[in-house]
C-alpha angles and dihedrals in degrees: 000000000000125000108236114134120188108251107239131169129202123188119217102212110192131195138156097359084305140106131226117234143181130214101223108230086188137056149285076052117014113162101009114103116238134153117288117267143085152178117349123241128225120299083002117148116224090245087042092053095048090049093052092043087048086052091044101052103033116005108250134138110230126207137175103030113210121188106236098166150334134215141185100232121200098183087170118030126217085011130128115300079250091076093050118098146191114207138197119190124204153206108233125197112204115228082192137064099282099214093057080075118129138180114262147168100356094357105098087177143009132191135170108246139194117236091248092040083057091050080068104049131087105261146156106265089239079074110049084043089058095039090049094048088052088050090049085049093044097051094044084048 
């Protein structure tokens, strides 16, 4: 087996003690809610990659990139190497109003969500790891 991951980028956007995220319409993760973001494209930096996805899928114009985490993900395993991807997940400032956010492209739905409401929903590990990483910070804060 080789080793070669798909390179993809999510953006955390936080406001108002909420995050923003988006209900996938697509695999590896339809209906699930997860932050907005996706596959790189070629000679796309990681950061580059989270602020177009955040574009794509809501709107927003995303500034200041900040690495938060980053996972090996096997959405289908077994399955081809191309379904086989490295994320980075970031911390995303807004230059716009937040709240003028709307789903686009992949997205069927967004919502802004408390850290405990997201522990509740259906979501991508990757997520729950990251939302409870930002509760464990928050409490020690």
């Amino acid at each position: 087996m080789t080793s070669s991951h798909r390179p993809a980028s999510s953006a955390i956007v936080h406001h108002d003690g909420r995050l923003l995220l988006v209900k996938r319409s697509k695999p590896p993760a339809e209906n699930l809610y997860a932050f907005p973001g996706g596959r790189g494209e070629e000679g796309e930096t990681a950061e580059e990659t989270a602020l177009r996805e955040l574009f794509e899928e809501t709107g927003l114009t995303g500034t200041n990139p900040r690495l938060f985490a980053t996972y090996v993900l096997y959405p289908d395993p077994g399955g081809p190497d191309e379904h086989h991807f490295s994320l980075s997940v970031f911390m995303v400032d807004v230059k716009d109003n937040p709240m003028a956010a709307e789903a686009r492209s992949d997205a069927s739905e967004l919502g802004w969500y408390t850290l405990h409401d997201i522990l509740t929903l259906p979501a991508p590990p990757s997520v729950i790891d990251c939302v409870e990483r930002l509760v464990k910070s928050s409490e020690e804060a």
